[in-house]
C-alpha positions as MATLAB code, in Angstrom:
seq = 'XXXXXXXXXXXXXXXXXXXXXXXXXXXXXXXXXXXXXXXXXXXXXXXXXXXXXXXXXXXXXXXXXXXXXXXXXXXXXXXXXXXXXXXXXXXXXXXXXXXXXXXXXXXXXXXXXXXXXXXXXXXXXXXXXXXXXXXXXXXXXXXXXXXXXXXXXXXXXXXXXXXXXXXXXXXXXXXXXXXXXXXXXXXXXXXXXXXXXXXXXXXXXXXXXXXXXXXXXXXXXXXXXXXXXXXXXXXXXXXXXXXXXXXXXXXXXXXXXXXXXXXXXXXXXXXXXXXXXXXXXXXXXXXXXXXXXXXXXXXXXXXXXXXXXXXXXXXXXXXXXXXXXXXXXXXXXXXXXXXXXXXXXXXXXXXXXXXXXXXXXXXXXXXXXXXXXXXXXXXXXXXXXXXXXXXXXXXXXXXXXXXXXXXXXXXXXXXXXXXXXXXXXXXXXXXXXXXXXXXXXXXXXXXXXXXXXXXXXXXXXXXXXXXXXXXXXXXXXXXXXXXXXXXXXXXXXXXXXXXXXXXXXXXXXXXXXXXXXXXXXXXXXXXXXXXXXXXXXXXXXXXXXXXXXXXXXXX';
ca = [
       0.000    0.000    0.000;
       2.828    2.809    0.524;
       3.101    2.712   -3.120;
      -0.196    3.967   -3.637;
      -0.954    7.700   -4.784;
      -3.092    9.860   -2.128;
      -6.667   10.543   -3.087;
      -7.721   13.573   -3.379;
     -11.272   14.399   -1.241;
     -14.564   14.266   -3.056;
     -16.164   18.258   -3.590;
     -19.334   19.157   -4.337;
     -18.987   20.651   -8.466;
     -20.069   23.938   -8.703;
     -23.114   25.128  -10.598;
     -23.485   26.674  -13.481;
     -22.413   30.487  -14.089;
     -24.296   30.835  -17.584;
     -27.138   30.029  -19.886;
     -27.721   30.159  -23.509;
     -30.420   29.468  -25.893;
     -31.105   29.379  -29.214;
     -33.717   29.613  -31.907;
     -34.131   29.470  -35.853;
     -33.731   32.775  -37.643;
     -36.279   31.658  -40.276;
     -38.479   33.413  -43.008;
     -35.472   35.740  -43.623;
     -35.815   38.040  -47.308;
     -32.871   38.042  -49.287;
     -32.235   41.629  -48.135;
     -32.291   40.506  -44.689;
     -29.371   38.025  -46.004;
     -27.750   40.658  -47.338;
     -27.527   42.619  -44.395;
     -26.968   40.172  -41.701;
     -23.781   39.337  -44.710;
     -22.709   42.883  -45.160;
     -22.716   43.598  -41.097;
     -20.884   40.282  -40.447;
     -17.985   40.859  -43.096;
     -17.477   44.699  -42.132;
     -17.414   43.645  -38.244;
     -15.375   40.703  -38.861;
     -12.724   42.397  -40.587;
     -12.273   44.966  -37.622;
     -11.928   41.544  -35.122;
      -9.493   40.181  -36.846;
      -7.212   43.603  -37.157;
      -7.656   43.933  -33.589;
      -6.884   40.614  -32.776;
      -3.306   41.108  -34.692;
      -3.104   44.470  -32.939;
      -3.235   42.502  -29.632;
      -1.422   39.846  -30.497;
       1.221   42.113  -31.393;
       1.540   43.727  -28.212;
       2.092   40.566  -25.783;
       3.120   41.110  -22.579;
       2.876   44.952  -22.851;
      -0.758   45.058  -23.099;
      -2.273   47.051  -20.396;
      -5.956   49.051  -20.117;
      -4.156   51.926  -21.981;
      -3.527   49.959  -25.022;
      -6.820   48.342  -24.946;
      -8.957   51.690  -24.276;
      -6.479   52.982  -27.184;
      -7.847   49.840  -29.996;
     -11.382   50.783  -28.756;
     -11.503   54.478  -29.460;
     -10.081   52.778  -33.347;
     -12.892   50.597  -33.910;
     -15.520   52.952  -32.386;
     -14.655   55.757  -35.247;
     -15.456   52.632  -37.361;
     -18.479   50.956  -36.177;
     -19.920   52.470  -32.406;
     -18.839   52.496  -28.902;
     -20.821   49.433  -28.054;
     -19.434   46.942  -31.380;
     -15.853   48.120  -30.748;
     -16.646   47.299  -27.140;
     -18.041   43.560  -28.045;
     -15.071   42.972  -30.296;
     -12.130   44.134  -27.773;
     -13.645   41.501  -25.386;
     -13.811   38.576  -27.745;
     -10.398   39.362  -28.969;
      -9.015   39.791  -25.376;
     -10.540   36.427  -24.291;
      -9.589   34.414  -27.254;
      -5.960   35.475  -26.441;
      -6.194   34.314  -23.333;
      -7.894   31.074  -24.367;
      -4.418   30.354  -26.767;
      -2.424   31.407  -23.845;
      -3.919   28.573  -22.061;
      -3.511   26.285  -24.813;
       0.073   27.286  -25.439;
       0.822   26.565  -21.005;
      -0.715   22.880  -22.304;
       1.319   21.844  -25.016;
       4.428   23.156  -23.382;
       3.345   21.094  -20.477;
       2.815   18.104  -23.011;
       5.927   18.473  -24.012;
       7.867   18.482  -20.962;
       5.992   14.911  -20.288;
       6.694   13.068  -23.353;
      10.598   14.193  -23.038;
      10.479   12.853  -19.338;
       8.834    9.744  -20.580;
      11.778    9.070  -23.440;
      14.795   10.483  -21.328;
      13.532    7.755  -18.753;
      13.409    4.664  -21.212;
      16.393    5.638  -22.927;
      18.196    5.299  -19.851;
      17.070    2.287  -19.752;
      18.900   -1.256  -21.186;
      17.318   -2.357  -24.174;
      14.901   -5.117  -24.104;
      14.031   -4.311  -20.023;
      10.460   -4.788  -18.905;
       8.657   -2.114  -17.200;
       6.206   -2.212  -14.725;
       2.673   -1.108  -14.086;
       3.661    1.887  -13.211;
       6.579    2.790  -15.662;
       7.315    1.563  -19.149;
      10.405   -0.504  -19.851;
      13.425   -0.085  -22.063;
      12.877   -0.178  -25.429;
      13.031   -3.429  -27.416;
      15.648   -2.624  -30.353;
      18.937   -0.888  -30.779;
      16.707    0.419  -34.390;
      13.744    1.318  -31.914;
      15.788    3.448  -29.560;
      17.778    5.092  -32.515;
      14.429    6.426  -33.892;
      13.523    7.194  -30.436;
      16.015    9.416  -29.299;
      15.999   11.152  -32.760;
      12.242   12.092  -31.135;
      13.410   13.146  -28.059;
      15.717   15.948  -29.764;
      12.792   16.831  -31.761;
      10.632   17.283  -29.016;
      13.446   19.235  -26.936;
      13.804   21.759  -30.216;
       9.862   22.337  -29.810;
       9.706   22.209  -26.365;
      12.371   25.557  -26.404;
      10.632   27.157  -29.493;
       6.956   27.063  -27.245;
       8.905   28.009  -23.884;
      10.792   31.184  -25.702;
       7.166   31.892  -27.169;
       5.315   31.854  -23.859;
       7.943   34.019  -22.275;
       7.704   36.418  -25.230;
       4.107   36.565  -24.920;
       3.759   35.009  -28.527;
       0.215   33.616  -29.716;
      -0.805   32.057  -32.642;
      -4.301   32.229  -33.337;
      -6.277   31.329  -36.570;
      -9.762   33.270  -36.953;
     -12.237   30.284  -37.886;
     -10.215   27.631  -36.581;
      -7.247   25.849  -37.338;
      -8.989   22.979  -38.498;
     -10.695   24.395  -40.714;
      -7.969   26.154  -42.449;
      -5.669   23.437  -43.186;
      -9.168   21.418  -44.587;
      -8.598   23.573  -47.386;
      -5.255   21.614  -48.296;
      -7.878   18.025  -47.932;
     -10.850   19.003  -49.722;
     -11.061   15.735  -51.121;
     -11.209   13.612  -48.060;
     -13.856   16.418  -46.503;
     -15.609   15.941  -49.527;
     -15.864   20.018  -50.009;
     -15.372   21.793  -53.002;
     -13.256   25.172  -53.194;
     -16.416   27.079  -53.504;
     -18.049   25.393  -50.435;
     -15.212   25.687  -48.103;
     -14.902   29.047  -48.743;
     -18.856   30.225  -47.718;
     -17.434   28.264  -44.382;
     -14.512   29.824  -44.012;
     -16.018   33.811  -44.837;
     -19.088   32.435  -42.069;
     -16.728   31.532  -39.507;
     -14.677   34.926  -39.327;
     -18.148   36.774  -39.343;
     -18.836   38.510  -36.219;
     -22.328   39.138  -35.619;
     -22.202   39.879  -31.723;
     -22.788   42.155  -28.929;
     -22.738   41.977  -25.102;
     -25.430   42.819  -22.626;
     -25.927   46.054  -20.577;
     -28.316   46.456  -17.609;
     -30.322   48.980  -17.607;
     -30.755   49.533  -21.044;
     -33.622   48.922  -23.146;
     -34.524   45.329  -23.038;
     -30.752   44.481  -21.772;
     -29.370   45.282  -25.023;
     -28.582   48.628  -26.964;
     -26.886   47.275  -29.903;
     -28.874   43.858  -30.975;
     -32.209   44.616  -29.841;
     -34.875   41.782  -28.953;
     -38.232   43.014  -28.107;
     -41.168   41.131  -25.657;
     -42.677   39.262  -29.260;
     -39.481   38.825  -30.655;
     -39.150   41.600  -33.093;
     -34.990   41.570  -33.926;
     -33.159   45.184  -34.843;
     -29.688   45.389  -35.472;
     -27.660   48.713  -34.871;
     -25.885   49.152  -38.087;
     -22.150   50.229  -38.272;
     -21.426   53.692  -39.444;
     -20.074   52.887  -43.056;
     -23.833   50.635  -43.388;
     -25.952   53.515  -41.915;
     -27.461   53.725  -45.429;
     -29.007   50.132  -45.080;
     -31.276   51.385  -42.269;
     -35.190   50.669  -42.474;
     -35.998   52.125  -39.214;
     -34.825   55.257  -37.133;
     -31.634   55.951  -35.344;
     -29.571   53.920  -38.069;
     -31.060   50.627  -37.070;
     -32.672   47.742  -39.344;
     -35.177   45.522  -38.678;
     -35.592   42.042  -39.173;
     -38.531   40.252  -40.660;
     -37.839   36.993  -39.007;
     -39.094   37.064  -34.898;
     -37.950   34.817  -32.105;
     -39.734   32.689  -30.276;
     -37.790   30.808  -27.621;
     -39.235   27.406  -26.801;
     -36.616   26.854  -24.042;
     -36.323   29.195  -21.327;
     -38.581   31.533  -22.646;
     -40.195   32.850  -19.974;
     -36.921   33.479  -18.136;
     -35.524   35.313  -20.651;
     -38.810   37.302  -20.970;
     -38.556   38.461  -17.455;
     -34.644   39.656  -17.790;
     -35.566   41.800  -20.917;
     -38.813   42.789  -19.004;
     -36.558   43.899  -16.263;
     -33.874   45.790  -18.646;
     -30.812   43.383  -17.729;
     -28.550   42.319  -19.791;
     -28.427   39.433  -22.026;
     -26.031   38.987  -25.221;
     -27.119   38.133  -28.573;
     -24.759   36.572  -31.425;
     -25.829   35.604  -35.602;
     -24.748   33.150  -36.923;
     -24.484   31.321  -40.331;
     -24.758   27.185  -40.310;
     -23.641   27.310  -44.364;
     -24.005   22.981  -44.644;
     -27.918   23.966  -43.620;
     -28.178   27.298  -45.371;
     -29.773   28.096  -41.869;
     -29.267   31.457  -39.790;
     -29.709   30.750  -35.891;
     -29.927   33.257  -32.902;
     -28.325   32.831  -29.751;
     -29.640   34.361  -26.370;
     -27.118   34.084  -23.121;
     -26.729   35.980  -19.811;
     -24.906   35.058  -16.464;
     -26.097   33.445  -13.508;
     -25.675   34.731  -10.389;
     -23.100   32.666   -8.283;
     -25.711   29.949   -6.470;
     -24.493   28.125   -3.298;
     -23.664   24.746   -3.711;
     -25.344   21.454   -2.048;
     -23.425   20.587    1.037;
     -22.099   17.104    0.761;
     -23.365   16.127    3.797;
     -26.484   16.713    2.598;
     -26.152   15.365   -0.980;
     -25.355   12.005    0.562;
     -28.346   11.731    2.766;
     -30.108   10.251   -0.459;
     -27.467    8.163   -1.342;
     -25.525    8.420   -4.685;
     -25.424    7.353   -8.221;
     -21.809    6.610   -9.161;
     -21.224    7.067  -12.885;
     -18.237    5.639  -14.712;
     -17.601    7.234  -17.448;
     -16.334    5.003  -20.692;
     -15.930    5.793  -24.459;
     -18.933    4.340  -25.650;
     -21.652    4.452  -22.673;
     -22.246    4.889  -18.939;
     -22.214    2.420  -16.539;
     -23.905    3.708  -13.531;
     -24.983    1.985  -10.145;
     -27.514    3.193   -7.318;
     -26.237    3.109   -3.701;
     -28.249    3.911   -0.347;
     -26.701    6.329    2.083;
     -24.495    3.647    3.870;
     -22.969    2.750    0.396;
     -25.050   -0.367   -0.350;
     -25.717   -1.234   -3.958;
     -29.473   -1.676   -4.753;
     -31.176   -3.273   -7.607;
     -29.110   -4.299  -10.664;
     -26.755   -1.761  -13.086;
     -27.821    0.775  -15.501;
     -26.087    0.949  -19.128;
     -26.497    4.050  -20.815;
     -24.644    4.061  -24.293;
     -23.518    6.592  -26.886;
     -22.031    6.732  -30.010;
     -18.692    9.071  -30.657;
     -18.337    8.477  -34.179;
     -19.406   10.997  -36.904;
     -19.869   14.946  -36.856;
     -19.565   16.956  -34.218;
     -23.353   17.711  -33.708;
     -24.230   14.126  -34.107;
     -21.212   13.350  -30.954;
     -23.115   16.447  -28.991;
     -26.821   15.120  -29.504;
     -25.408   11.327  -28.223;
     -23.994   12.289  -25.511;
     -27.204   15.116  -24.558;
     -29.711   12.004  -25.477;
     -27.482    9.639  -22.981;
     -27.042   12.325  -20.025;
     -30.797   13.077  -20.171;
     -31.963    9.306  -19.558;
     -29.200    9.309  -16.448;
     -30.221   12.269  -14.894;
     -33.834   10.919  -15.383;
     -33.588    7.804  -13.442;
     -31.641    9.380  -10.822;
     -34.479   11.748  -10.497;
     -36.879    8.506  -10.306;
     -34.587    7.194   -7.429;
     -34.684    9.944   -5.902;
     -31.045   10.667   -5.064;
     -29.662   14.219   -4.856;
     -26.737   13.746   -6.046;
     -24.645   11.977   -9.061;
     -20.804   10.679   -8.303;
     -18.683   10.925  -11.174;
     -14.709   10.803  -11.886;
     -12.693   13.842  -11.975;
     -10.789   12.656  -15.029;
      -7.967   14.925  -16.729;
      -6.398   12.794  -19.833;
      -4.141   16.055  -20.668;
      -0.900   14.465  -19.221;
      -2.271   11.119  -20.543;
      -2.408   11.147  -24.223;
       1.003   11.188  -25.412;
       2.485    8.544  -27.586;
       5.555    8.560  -25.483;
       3.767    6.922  -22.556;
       1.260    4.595  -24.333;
       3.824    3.292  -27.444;
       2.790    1.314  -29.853;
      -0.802    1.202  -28.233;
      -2.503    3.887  -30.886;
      -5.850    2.359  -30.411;
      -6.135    3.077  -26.531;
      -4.853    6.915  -27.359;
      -7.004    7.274  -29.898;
      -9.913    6.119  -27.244;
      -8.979    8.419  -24.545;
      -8.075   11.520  -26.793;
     -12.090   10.585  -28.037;
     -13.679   10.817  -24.667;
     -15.385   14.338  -24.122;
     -14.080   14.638  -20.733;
     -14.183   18.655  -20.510;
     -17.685   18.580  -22.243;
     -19.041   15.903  -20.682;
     -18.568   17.549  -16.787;
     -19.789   20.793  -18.376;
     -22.889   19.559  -19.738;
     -23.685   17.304  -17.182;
     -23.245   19.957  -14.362;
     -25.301   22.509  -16.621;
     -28.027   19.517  -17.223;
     -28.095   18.441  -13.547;
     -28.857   21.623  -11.720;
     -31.925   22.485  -13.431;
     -33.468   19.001  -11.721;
     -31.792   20.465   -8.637;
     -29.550   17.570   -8.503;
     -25.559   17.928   -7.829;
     -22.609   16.470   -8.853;
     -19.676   14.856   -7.102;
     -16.912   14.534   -8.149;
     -13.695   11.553   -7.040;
     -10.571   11.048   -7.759;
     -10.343    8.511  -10.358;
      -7.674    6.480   -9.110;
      -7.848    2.633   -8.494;
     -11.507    3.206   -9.253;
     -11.845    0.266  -11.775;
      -9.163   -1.630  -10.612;
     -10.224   -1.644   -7.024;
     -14.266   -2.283   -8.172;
     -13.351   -5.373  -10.182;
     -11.433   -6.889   -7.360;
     -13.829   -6.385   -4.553;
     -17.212   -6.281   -6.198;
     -17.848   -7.714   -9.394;
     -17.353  -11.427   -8.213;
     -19.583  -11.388   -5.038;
     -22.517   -9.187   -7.032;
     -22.841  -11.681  -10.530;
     -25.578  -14.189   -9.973;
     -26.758  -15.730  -12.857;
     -29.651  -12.835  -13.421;
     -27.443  -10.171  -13.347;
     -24.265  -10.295  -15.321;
     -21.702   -7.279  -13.732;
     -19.195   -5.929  -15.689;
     -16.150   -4.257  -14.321;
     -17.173   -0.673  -15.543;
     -20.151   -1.614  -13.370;
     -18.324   -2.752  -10.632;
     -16.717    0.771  -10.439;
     -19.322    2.696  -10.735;
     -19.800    1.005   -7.310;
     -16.758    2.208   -6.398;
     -16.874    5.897   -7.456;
     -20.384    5.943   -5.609;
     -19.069    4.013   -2.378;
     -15.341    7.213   -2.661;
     -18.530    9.970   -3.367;
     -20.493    9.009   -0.123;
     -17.245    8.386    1.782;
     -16.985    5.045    2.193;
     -13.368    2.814    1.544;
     -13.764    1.176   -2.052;
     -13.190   -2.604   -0.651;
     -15.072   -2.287    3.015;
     -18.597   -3.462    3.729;
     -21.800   -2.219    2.894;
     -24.397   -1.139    5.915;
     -24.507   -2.369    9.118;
     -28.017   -3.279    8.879;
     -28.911   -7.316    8.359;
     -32.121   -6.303    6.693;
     -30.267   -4.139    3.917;
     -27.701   -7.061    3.208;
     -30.187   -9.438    2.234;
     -31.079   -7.298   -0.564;
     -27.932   -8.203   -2.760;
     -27.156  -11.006   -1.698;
     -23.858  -12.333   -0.112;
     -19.869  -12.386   -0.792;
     -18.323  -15.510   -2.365;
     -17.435  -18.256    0.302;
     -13.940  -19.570    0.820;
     -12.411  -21.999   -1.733;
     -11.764  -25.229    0.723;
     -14.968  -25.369    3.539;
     -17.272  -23.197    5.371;
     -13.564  -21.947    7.900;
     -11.006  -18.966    6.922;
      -8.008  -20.934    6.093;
      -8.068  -20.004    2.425;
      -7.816  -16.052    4.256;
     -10.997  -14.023    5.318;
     -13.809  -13.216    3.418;
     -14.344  -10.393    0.601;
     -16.050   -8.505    2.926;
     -16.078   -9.293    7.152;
     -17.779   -7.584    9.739;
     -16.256   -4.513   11.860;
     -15.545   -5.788   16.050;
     -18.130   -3.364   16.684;
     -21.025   -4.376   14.674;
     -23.639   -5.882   17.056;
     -24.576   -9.597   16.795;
     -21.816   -9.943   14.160;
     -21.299  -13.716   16.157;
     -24.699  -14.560   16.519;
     -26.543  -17.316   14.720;
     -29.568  -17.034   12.387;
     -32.355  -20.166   11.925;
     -32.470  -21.147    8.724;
     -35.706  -20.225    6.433;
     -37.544  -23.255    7.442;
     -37.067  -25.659   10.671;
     -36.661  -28.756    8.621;
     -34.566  -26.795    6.511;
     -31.486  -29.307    6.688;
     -33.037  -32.672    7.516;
     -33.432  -35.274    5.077;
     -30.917  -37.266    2.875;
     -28.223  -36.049    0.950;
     -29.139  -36.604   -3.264;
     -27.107  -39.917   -3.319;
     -29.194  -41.392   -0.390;
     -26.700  -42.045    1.992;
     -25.739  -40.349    4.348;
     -22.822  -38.458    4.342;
     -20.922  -38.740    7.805;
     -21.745  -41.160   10.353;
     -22.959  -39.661   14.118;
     -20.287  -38.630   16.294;
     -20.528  -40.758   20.197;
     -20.018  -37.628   22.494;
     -20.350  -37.872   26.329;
     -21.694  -35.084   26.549;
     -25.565  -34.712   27.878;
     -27.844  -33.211   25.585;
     -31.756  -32.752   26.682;
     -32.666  -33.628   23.250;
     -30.848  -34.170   19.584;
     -30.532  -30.775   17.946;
     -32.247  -30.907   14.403;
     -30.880  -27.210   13.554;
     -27.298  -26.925   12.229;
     -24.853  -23.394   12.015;
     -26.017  -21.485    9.735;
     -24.079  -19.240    7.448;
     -26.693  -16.254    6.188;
     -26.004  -12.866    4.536;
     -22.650  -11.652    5.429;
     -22.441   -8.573    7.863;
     -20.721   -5.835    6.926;
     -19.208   -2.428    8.166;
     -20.206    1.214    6.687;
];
């Protein structure tokens, strides 16, 4: 045991800080098109000089230099839009900052990893915990050629990050070098490029309380009448006063509706953004505004319920409902999802598979959901997992960062919360001590299942591999542990699970279901052991024999 890690204590995840909705733009005229086009290609133009602007300055940006690119773009659109765009271009900066701390930080791992094998003698085997020498002289060539790569990088993104150097592609990355594979993406020149002008669009503007329905510059009314305040050079386009134009199309949101009806009612603020979904030919509105910070669940009191641990997989969830002392009732819960394909069809699998969870925990009435705390940033790298692509390639697919924030998001408007444990051990630890003792021939128990047993059992703040409750009654729900190997004694070692020296009536005996229980022959008709003379007086021949029932257990 002293080479195990420390755990890290289980916290109650906090809520939700924001909400956004969305609705369909429809029934737009072509000059609405044309002016939702025109406003999105002027204002995207002045992000993306800004964003080089702050880019360029690095480290030496300060609230002089910013207030200095706002009075620029307010000459060229209005105070408000220049506002909007300084903001998305300071936190989208900040966002490749953090991206840029990553990769250096994946860096330094993988060369650790290699320096430590190449220290190594050829053909040595590793260990659980650390990988072994490499198995060729050609193998550890090619490796260390890697590791000086990886060094060279490794200084080019340190001197970088200490510069205060960025590199940031407006539209993404990924879609820019698609236009190099337009074959495999199955996009023609013509097609990629509507995507790529939609992208850098910026159709967007930020909240103010206290304004007219929360927003000056994108304007929503009560029954959903849209106006847009133009830019200065597009003033011309107007088709209502004050240099604004109206929209045909009105909004009706289905979800959240009537919340967002009482902020714009009240005058707070609430952002708007256009967009363009080109593969549709679809325009969609988005509606979002800030929570105000909500005081968590104690956890205390989110384990009075009991728990529903979760364990998390790349194809479904295997979840398992405990009581409060960390008992597991009824049998497992599968709740599967598909990963492949596009990106909305990966985001509606994994909404459609979090909706049926949080459902049945609702049904259970729990008020709260364990789940791991899982971070595969430092656990990715070829340099740890070799040869094994496959298992990266499953790992670098699970939605881990997604996946808590939707599930946190999705959980607190049924008022449940979510806790979350360290991941260690967690299936290793569940297979070992629960799997076995819980499959009966109805219920087959897999060892995702088993720890999702053990995530709930960490979440409620119970040991993985101790008992379940206290309580007799409750153990005779599920059932009891597997017996020793040799006889009904310990001498093969103590059971799975054994009772705590406190636990009353943990040495008392139980009568069997029925009196005659244990009388009659054996199958064969014979007996099996002859009676034992014993001078000992009896008042009368015992007919019961010790009885082994349900095993007691500690919480």
């Amino acid at each position: 045991m002293g080479g195990l890690r420390k755990l890290a204590v289980p916290f109650v995840v906090p809520g939700p800080c924001g909400v956004a909705i969305r609705d369909r733009l429809g029934h737009l005229t072509p000059h609405d098109e044309m002016v939702l086009r025109a406003v999105g290609e002027h204002q995207g133009a002045l992000a993306s000089r800004d964003l080089k602007d702050r880019c360029a300055d690095g480290h030496d940006h300060s609230a002089q230099t910013w207030a200095a690119r706002k009075r620029e773009l307010t000459a060229r659109s209005s105070s408000r839009i220049a506002g909007a765009i300084t903001k998305a271009t300071h936190d989208q900066w900040a966002l490749a900052r953090r991206c840029q701390a990553a990769h250096v930080k994946s860096l330094a791992a993988g060369i650790r990893t290699l320096r430590h094998r190449l220290s190594l003698p050829i053909g040595e085997k590793g260990t659980r915990r650390a990988a072994g020498g490499y198995r060729s002289r050609g193998e550890w060539f090619r490796k260390s050629r890697r590791l000086a790569a990886l060094e060279d990088r490794h200084t080019a993104a340190v001197a970088d990050w200490q510069a205060g150097r960025v590199r940031v592609v407006r539209g993404g990355k990924r879609l820019l070098n698609t236009r190099h594979h337009l074959t495999q993406a199955q996009l023609t020149e013509d097609r990629w490029r509507q995507r790529w002008e939609a992208e850098r669009w910026f159709v967007a503007a930020d909240g103010e309380s206290g304004k007219r329905f929360g927003n000056e510059t994108i304007r929503v009314t009560p029954d959903g009448e849209v106006s847009i305040k133009l830019p200065a050079p597009l003033a011309h386009l107007a088709n209502a006063q004050h240099g604004r134009y109206t929209l045909t199309s009105r909004i009706a949101f289905a979800h959240r509706g009537g919340e967002w009806a009482d902020r714009i009612t009240a005058h707070r603020a609430v952002a708007y953004r256009i967009h363009l979904d080109t593969e549709r030919g679809r325009w969609y509105f988005t509606a979002s505004w800030q929570r105000p910070v909500v005081q968590t669940m104690p956890l205390e009191t989110a384990r009075a319920r009991g728990m529903i641990g979760v364990d998390t997989n790349a194809d479904h969830f295997a979840a398992y409902l405990l009581d409060r002392h960390g008992n597991p009732v009824g049998d497992p819960h599968r709740f599967p999802y598909d990963l492949s394909g596009t990106a909305a069809h990966r985001d509606a699998q994994l909404r459609h598979a979090l909706t049926r969870l949080i459902n049945w925990a609702k049904q259970a009435g729990v008020a709260a959901i364990g789940i791991e705390d899982l971070d595969f940033t430092a656990e990715k790298t070829r340099e740890k997992h070799g040869r094994r692509k496959r298992f990266r390639q499953l790992i670098s697919g699970m939605p881990t960062g997604k996946l808590q924030a939707r599930l946190v998001s999705m959980a607190a408007e049924h008022g449940l919360s979510i806790v979350a444990v360290d991941p260690a051990y967690t299936s290793q630890w569940g297979a070992q001590h629960w799997q076995k003792p819980l499959t009966t021939p109805h219920r087959k128990m897999s060892r995702h299942d088993a720890a999702g047993i053990a995530i709930g059992r960490r979440a409620l703040g119970h040991p993985v591999r101790d008992g379940v409750s206290p309580a007799r009654t409750e153990l005779r729900a599920w059932g009891r542990t597997a017996p020793p190997p040799h006889d009904r004694s310990d001498r093969a070692g103590h059971r799975t699970v054994q009772a705590g020296p406190g636990d009353r009536g943990r040495e008392g005996t139980r009568p069997p279901t029925t009196d005659r229980a244990h009388e009659g022959p054996s199958p064969s008709g014979k007996r099996k052991r002859e009676p034992i003379a014993s001078n000992t007086v009896r008042d009368a021949r015992s007919t019961q024999r010790w009885v082994q029932d349900s095993l007691m257990c500690t919480g």
